[in-house]
C-alpha positions as CSV (number, residue, x, y, z in Angstrom):
1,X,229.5,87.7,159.3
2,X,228.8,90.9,161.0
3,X,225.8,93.1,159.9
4,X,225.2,96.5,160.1
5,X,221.4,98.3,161.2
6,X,220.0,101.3,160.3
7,X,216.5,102.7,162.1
8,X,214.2,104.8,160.6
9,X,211.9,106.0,163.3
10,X,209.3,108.1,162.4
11,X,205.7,109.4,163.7
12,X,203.8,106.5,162.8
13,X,206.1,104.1,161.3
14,X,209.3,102.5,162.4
15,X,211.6,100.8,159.6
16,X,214.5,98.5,160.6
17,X,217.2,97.5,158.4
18,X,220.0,95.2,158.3
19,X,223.0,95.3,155.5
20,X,226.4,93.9,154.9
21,X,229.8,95.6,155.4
22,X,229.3,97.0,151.7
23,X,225.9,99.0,152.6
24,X,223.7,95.9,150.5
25,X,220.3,95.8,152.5
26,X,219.8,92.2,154.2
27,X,216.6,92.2,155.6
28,X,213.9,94.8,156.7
29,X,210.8,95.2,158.3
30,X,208.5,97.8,159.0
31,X,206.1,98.1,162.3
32,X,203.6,101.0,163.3
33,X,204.9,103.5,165.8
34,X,203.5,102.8,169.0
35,X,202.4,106.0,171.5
36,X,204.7,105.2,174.1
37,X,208.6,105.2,174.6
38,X,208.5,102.1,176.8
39,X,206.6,100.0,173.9
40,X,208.7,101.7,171.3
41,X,211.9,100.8,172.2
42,X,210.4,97.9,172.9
43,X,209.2,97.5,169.1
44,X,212.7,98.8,167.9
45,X,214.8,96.1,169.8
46,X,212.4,93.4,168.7
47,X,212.9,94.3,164.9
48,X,216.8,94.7,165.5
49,X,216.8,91.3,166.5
50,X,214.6,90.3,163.4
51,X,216.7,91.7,160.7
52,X,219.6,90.4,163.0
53,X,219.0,86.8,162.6
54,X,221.8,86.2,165.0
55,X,224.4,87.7,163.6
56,X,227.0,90.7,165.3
57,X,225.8,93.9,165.0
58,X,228.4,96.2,164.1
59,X,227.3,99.5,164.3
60,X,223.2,101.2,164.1
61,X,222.5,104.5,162.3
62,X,219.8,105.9,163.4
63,X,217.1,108.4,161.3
64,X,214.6,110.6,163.9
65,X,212.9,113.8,163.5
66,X,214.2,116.3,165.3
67,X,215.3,118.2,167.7
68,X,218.1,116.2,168.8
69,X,221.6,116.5,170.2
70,X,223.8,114.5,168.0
71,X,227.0,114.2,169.9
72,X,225.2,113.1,173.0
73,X,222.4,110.8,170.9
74,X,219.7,112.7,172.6
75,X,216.8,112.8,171.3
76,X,213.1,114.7,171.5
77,X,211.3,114.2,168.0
78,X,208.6,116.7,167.7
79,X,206.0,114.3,166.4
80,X,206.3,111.8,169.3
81,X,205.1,113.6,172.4
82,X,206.5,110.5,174.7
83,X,209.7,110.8,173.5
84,X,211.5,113.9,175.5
85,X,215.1,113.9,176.1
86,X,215.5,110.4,175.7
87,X,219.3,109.1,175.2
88,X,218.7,106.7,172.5
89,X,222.8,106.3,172.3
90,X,223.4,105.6,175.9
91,X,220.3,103.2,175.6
92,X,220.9,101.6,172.2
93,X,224.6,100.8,173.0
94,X,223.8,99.4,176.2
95,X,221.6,96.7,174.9
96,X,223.4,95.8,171.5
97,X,227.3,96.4,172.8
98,X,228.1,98.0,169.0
99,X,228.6,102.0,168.0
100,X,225.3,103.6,167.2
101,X,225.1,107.0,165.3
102,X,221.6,109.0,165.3
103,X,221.1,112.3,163.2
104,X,217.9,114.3,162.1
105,X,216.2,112.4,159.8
106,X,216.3,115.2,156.5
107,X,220.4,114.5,157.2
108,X,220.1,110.7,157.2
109,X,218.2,111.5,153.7
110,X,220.4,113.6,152.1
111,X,223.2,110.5,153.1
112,X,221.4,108.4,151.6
113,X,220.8,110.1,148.2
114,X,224.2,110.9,147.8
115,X,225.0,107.2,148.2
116,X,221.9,106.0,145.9
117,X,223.7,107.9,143.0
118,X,223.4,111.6,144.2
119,X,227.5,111.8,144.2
120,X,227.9,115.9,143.5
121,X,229.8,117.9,146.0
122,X,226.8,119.8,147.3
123,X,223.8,118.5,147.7
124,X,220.7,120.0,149.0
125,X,217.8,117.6,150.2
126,X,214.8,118.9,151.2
127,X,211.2,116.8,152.4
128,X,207.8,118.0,151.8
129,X,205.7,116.3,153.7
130,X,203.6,116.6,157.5
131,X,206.6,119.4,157.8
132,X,209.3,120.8,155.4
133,X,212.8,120.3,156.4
134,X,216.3,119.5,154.8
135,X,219.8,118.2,155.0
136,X,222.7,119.9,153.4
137,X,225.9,117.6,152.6
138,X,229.4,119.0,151.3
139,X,231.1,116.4,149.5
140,X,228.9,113.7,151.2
141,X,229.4,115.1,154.5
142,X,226.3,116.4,156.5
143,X,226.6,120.4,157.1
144,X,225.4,121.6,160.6
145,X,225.1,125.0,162.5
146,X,226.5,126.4,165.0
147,X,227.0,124.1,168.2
148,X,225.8,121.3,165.9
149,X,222.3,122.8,165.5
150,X,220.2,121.6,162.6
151,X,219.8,124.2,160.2
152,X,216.2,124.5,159.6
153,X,215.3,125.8,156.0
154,X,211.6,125.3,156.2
155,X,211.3,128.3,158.6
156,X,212.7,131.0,156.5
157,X,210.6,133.7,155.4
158,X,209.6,134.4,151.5
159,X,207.2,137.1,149.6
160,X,204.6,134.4,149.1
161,X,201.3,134.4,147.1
162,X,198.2,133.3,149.0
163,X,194.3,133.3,148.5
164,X,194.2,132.8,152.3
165,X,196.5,134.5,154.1
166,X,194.8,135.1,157.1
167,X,195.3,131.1,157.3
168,X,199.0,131.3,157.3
169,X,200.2,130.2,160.6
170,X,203.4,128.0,160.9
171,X,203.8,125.7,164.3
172,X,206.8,127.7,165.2
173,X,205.1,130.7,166.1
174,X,207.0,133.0,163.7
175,X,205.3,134.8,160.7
176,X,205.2,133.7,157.1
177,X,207.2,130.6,157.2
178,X,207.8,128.3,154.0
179,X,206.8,125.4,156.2
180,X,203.7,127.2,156.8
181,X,202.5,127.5,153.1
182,X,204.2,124.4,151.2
183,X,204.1,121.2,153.8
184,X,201.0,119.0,154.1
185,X,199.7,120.4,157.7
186,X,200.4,124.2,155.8
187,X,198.4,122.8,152.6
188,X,195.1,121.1,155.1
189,X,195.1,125.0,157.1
190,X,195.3,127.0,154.2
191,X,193.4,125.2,151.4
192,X,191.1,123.0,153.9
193,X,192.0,119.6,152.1
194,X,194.9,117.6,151.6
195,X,197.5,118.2,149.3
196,X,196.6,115.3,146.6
197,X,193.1,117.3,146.1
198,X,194.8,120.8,145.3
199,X,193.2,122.6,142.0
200,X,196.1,123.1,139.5
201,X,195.7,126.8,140.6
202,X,196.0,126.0,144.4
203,X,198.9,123.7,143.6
204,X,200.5,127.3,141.2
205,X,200.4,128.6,144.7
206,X,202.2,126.7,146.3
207,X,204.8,125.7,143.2
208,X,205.2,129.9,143.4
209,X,206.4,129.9,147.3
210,X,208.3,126.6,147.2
211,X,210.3,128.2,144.0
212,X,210.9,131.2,146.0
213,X,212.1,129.0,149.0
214,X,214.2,127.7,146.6
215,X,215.5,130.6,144.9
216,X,217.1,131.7,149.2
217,X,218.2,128.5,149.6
218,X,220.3,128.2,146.1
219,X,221.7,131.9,146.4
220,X,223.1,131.0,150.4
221,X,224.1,127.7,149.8
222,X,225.2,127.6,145.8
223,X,224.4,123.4,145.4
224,X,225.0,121.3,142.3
225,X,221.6,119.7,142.9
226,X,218.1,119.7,145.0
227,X,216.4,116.7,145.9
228,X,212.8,116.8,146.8
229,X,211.0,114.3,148.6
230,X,208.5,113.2,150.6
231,X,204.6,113.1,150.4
232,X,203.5,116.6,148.8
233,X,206.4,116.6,146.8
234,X,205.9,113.4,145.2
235,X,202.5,113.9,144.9
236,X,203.2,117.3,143.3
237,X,205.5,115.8,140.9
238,X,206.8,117.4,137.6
239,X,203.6,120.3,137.9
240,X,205.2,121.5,141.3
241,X,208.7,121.2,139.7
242,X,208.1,122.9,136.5
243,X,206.8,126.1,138.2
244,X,209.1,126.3,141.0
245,X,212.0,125.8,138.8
246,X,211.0,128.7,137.1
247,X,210.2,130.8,140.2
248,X,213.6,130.0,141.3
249,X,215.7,130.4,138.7
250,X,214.1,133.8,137.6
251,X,215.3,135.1,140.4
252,X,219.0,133.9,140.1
253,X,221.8,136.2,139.1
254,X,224.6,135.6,141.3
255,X,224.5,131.9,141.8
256,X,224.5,129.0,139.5
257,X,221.0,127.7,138.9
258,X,220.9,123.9,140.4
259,X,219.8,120.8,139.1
260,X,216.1,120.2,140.6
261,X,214.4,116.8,140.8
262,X,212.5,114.2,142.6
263,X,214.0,111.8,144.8
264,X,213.9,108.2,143.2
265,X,213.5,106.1,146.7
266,X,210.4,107.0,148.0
267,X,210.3,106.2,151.6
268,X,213.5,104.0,152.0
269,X,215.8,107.5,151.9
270,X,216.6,107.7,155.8
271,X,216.7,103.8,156.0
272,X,219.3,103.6,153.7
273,X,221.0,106.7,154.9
274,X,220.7,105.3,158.4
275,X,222.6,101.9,157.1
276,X,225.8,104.4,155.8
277,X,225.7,106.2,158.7
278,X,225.7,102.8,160.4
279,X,229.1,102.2,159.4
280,X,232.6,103.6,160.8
281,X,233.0,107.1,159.3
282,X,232.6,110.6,159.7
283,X,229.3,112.3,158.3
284,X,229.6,115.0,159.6
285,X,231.6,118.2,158.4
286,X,233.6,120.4,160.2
């Protein structure tokens, strides 16, 4: 029997994966992210050959923060300094003789939560956690920009409501940035603490400039359903929801109000989008 491996390489954790032809998960095992690309890849091929067990690989999906080039399987992930242009395709398919697909990691996610049950013809993912970002999939194929670029919705501007504002400052350089108010680095400038000690009004805050993230994001891209995960969103949960539902949908007139809600994996989203994406298909839409 032949299995299939999907990668979830992150910051500080790498997750490896093996499932059948079907998409059922095998094995997996999860390893700290070393510093280095030498002792990473290192790691990676190690746990390939774990969830492997022997078997022929068919194919590896692959789930890494960004940037990237996808058609060339470049990648530079912004929170692994050590890892510039590195071509993880050229490098993976070398040593394992099998297709390998890579793709920002919010697009793995969104794969995977349309495959977990997620099914509607447009779904919106979005992550709130170190960062913000998202993946947007039309009829369970992953939408991208022009040349292929990844859009990136956490970097849109929004009237936002601030008791600090003089502490908004996103990593990108450019001014009042969703990422910059919302995600756990904005949250630890802004509020000086991390997101799970918010006050219920600090958490209002930033409930008010997700929902009016939200509220852009539904009237450009008219989805059935948003997903939120990660960290801040979890931790939020139905308090962050409730309000930015609110925020959002009061400001809808043209557009269908989406179904909003919390994603039901946790952190196994981009591993299990990484095993579909594993497999012989196209994900990508044209």
């Amino acid at each position: 029997m032949s299995v299939y491996i999907g990668l979830d390489i992150g910051g500080t954790k790498l997750m490896v994966a093996a499932a059948d032809a079907a998409g059922r998960m095998l094995r997996r095992v999860r390893e700290p992210t070393p510093l280095g690309l030498d002792e990473g890849l290192g790691r990676l091929h190690q746990m390939i050959a774990q969830v492997a067990e022997g078997e022929a690989i068919a194919g590896i999906g692959a789930a890494v923060g960004g940037p990237l080039d996808v058609r060339r399987g470049v990648v530079s992930p912004l929170h692994q300094p050590q890892w510039r242009d590195v071509p993880l395709k050229a490098l993976m398919e070398a040593r394992w003789g099998c297709p390998f697909c890579v793709d920002v990691d919010t697009n793995v996610a969104a794969v995977g939560e349309y495959v977990a049950g997620a099914a509607v013809s447009r779904l919106l993912y979005l992550t709130l956690s170190t960062g913000m970002g998202g993946g947007f999939l039309i009829d369970g194929k992953i939408y991208a920009g022009a040349q292929g670029a990844h859009p990136e919705v956490g970097h849109q501007a929004i009237p936002y409501r601030c008791a600090f504002p003089e502490r908004v400052a996103c990593e990108c350089g450019a001014p009042g940035c969703l990422e910059a108010l919302i995600s756990g680095n904005g949250i630890r400038r802004i509020y000086g603490k991390a997101a799970e000690h918010l006050s219920d009004a600090e958490w209002s805050e930033v409930a008010y400039n997700l929902g009016q993230g939200l509220r852009n994001l539904a009237t450009i891209y008219a989805p059935d359903m948003i997903i939120l995960g990660g960290g801040v969103a979890v931790g939020g949960g139905e308090r962050l929801l409730d309000v930015s539902r609110q925020v959002m949908a009061s400001g809808l007139r043209l557009v269908p109000v989406p179904e909003l809600r919390l994603s039901q994996l946790g952190y196994d989203t981009a591993l299990r989008g990484a095993l579909e994406i594993a497999r012989p298909r196209d994900h990508t839409s044209s």
